[in-house]
C-alpha positions in Angstrom: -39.3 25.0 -1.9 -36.4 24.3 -4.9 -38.6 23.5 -8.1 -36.3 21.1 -10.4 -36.9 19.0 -13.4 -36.0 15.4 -12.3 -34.2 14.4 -9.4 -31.9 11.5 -9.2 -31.2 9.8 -5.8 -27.7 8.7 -5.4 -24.7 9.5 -7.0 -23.1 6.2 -7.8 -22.5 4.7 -11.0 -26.1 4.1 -11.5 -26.7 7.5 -10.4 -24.4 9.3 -12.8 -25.4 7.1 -15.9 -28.7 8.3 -15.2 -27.6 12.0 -14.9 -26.0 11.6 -18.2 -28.9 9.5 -19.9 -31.4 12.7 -18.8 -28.8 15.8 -20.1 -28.8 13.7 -23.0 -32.6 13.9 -23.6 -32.8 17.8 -23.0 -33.3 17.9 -18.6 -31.8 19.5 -16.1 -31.2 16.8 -13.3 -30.2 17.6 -9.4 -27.9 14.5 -8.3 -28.5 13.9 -4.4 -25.6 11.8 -2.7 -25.6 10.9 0.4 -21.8 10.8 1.2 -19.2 13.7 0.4 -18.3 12.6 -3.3 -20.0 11.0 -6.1 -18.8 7.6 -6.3 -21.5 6.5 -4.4 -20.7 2.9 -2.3 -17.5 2.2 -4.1 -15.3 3.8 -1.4 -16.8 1.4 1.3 -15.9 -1.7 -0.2 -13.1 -3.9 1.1 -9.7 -2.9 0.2 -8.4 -5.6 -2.5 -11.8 -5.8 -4.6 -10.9 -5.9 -8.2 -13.3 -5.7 -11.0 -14.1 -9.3 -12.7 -14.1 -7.6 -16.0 -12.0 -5.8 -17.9 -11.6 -1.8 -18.2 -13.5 -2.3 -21.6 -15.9 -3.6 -20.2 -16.4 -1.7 -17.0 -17.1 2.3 -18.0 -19.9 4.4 -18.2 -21.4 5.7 -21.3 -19.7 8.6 -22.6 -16.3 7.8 -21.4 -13.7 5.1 -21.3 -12.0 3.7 -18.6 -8.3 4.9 -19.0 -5.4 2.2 -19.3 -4.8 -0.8 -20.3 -8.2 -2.0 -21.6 -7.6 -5.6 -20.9 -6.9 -5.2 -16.8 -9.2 -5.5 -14.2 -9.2 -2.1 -12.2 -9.3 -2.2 -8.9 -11.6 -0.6 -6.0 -9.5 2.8 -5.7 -9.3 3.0 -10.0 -13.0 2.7 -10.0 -13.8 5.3 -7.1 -11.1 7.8 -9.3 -13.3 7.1 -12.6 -16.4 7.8 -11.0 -15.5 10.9 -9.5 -13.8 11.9 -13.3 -16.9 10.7 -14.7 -18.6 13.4 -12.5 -16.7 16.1 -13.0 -17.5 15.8 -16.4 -21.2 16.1 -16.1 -23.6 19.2 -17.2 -25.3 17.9 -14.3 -25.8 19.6 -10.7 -24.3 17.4 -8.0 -24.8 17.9 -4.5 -23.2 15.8 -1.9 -23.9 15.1 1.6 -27.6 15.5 0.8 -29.1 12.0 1.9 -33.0 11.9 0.9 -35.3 11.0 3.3 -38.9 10.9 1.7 -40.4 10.8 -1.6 -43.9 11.5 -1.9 -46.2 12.2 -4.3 -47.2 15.6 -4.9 -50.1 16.4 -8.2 -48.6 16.1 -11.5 -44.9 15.4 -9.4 -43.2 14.8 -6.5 -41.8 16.3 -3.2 -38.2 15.1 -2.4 -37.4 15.7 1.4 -34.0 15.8 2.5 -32.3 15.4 6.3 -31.2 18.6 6.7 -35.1 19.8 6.2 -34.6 21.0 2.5 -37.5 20.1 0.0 -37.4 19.7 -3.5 -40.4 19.8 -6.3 -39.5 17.4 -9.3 -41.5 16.3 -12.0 -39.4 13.4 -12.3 -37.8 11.0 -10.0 -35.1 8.3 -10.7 -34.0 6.2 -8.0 -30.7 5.1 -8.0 -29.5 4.4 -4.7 -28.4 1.0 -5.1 -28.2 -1.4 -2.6 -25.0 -1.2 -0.4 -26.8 0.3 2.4 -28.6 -2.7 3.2 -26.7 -6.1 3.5 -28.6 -9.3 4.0 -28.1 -10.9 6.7 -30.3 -14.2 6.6 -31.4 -15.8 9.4 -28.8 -18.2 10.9 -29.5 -20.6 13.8 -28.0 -19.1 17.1 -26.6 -16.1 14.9 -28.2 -13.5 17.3 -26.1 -15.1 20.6 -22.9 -15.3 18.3 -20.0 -14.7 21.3 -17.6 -13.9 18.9 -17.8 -11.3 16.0 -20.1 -10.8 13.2 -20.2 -8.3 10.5 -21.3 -8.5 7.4 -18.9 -7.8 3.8 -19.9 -4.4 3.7 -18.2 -3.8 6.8 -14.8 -5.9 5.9 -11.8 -3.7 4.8 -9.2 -6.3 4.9 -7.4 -9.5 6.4 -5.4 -8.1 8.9 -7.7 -8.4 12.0 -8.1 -11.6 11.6 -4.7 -13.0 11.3 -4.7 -16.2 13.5 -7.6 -16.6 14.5 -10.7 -19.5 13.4 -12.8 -17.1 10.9 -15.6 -18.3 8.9 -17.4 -16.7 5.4 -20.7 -17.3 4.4 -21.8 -17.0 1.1 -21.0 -18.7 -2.4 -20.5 -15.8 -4.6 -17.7 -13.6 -6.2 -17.1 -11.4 -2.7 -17.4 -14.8 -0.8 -14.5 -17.0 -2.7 -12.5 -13.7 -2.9 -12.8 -12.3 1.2 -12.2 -16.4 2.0 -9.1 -16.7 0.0 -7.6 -14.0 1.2 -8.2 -14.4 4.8 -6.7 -18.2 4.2 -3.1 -16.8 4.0 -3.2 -15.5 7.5 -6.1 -17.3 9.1 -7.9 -20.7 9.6 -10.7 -19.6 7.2 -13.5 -21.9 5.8 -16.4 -20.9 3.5 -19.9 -22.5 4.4 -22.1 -22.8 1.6 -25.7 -24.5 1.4 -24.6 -26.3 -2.1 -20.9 -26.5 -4.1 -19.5 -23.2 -5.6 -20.4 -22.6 -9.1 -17.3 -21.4 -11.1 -17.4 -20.0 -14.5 -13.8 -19.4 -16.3 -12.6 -16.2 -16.6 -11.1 -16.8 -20.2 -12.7 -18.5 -23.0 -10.9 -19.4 -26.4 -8.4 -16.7 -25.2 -10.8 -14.0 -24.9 -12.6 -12.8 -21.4 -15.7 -14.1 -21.0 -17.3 -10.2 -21.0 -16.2 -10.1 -24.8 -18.5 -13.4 -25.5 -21.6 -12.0 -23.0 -20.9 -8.7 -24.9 -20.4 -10.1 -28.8 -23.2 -12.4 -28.5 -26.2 -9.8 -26.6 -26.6 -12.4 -23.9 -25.1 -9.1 -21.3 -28.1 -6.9 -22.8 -30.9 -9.5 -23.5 -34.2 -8.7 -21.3 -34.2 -11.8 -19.6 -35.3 -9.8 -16.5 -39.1 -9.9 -16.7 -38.7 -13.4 -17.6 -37.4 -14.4 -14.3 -39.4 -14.9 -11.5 -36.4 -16.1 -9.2 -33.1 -14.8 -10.9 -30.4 -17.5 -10.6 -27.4 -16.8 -8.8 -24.0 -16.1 -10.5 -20.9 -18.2 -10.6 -17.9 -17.1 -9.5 -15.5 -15.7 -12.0 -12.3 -17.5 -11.9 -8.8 -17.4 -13.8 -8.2 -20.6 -11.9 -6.6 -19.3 -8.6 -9.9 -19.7 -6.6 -10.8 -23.2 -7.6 -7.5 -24.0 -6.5 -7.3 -22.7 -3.2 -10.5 -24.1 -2.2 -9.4 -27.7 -3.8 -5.9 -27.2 -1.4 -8.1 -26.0 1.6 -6.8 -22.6 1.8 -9.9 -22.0 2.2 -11.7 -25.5 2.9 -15.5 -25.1 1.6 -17.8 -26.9 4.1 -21.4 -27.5 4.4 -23.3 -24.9 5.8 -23.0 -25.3 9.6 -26.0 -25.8 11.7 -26.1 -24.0 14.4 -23.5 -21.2 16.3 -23.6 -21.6 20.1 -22.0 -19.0 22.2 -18.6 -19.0 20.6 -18.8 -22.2 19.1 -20.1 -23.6 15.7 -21.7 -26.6 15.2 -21.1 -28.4 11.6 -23.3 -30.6 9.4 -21.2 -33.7 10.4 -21.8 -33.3 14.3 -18.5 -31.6 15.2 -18.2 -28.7 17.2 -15.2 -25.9 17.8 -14.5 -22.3 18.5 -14.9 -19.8 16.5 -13.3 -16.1 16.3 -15.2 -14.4 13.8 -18.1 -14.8 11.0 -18.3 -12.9 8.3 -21.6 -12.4 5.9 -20.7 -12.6 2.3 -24.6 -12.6 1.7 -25.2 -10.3 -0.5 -27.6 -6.9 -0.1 -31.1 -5.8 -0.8 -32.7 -2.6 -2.9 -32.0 0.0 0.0 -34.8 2.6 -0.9 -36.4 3.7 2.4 -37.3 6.9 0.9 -40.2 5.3 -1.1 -41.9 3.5 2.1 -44.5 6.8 2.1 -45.4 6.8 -1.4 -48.0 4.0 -1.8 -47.6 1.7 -4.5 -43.9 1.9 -4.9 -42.7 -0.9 -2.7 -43.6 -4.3 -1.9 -44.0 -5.5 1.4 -40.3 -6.5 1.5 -39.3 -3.4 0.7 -38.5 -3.9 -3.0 -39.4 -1.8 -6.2 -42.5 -2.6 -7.7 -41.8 -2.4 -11.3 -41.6 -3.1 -14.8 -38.5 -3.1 -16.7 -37.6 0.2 -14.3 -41.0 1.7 -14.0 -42.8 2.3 -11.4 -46.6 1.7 -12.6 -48.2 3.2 -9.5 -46.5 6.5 -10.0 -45.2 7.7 -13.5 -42.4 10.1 -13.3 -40.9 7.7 -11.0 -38.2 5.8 -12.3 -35.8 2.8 -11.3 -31.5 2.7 -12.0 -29.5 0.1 -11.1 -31.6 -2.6 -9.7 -30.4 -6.3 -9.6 -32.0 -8.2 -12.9 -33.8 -4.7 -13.8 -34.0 -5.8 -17.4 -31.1 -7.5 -18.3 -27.9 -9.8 -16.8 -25.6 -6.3 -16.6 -28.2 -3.9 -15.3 -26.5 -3.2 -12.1 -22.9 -3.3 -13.5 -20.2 -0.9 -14.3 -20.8 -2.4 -18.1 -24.7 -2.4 -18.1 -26.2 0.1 -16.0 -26.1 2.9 -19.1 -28.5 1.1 -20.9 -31.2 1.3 -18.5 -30.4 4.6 -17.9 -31.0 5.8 -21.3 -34.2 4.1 -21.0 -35.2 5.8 -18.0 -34.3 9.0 -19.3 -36.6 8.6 -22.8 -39.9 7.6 -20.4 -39.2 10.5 -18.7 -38.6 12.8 -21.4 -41.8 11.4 -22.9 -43.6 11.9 -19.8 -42.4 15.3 -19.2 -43.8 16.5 -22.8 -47.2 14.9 -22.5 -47.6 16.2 -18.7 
């Protein structure tokens, strides 16, 4: 068995802010990714995603995003400063190592991989995200859907769906932005249980990052405050309030039941339907911890306080939605909690 320092699981942005939080306090991290380079789920997502805030406002401690610091990169920029960001790491990075099983092991922990390797680490941070499991919330008749589902983590781009009756669930930034840009092709609608919430982009000429940022609402530690953390508005220069006020996409109540290959709206009506697609957001994917006892709820999520786990120190969280502030799982925010991470366990580390 390889005996290592700390361990961090996944090698996405939350993943290499915490490899850079943990050289900076003195350790020796191993980076496990599951995929074959360290930009973690960025690679996966659909092909016109574009950052919501600015370049400033989107990089990693330690190093800018390149450019013009007032655009909003998009998907491919972001994958390319990731995997820059990694190459510039003191930090051993090993892809194609997915991490099946964490469990506790004396004064540490035994990290057990696919391919039957095992590690010994005195530290653990998991930073895995949540990409690998999208939410897909019970809909009536969803299950004997004829026609096709999939959820955004599977959508690449509009093209498939040219012509045909498509529908997007969801009310958030991926929803508004998949919907509209199916509209130019497609009969798209977006079904949402209440009215979209918008938020503009720009306030008093300035993006309205600089305000979260200038004023410490982005890094305030709302997160243990919050039993049930509200849901974001979508970010708009005024392009998506439009569409959906022309109809391209109409916004309709959430429909009440699929049937076969047809949908059945809140008004009574019924008609065919091609395709529905899951804007719904995803869930702390940490299957790894379902052995170590204390970890997880029953649901599946972190048990923890402000990133740490109180069942099992050593064991630390990066990246998780709300961890301790509105940015923890952003681009922007996710180096703060990081560094925290990385002074528990450099603390820990000394005492043990």
């Amino acid at each position: 068995m390889e005996h290592v320092e700390a361990v961090v699981i996944g090698g996405g942005q939350s993943g290499l802010a915490a490899a850079h939080a943990l050289v900076g306090a003195g350790l020796k991290p191993v980076v496990l990714e599951t995929s074959d380079r360290p930009a973690g789920s960025w690679p996966r997502y659909y092909d016109s995603l574009t950052l919501f805030s600015p370049a400033r406002f989107s990089a990693l401690p330690g190093m800018p995003f390149g450019g013009d610091p007032d655009r909003y990169p998009h998907r491919d920029e972001v994958v390319a400063y990731l995997t820059a960001y990694a190459s510039r790491l003191q930090a051993d990075i090993r892809t194609g190592r997915r991490v099946i099983a964490v469990r506790a092991d004396g004064a540490g922990f035994t990290v057990e991989l696919e391919d039957g390797g095992r590690l010994s680490a005195r530290a653990v941070i998991a930073a895995s995200g949540s990409f690998g499991r999208p939410h897909r919330p019970g809909l009536p008749g969803l299950e004997a859907f004829a026609g096709q589902v999939l959820h955004a983590a599977d959508y690449r781009g509009p093209a498939p769906f040219a012509g045909q009756r498509v529908v997007v669930v969801g009310a958030g930034n991926s929803a508004v932005q998949i919907a509209a840009e199916l509209a130019r092709d497609s009969r798209a609608s977006l079904a949402t249980r209440a009215p979209v919430k918008f938020a503009r982009q720009h306030l008093l000429g300035r993006d309205l990052h600089f305000w979260l940022t200038s004023t410490g609402l982005d890094s305030a530690p709302l997160g243990r405050l919050l039993k049930t953390p509200p849901a974001p508005p979508v970010l708009d220069d005024g392009r998506y309030r439009a569409a959906l006020t022309t109809g391209t996409p109409d916004r309709r109540p959430m429909f009440t039941r699929l049937d076969d290959d047809r949908v059945t709206w809140a008004d009574g009506t019924t008609e065919r339907l091609d395709a529905l697609i899951l804007a719904t957001g995803y869930r702390p994917h940490l299957p790894y911890l379902a052995g170590l006892e204390g970890a997880l709820d029953p649901a599946g999520h972190p048990r923890h306080r402000a990133g740490s786990s109180p069942a099992h120190p050593g064991l630390e969280f990066v990246g998780l939605e709300w961890q301790r502030s509105l940015s923890s799982n952003t681009l922007r925010g996710v180096g703060r909690d990081a560094a925290r991470a990385a002074r528990r366990l450099a603390a820990h580390l000394a005492r043990s």
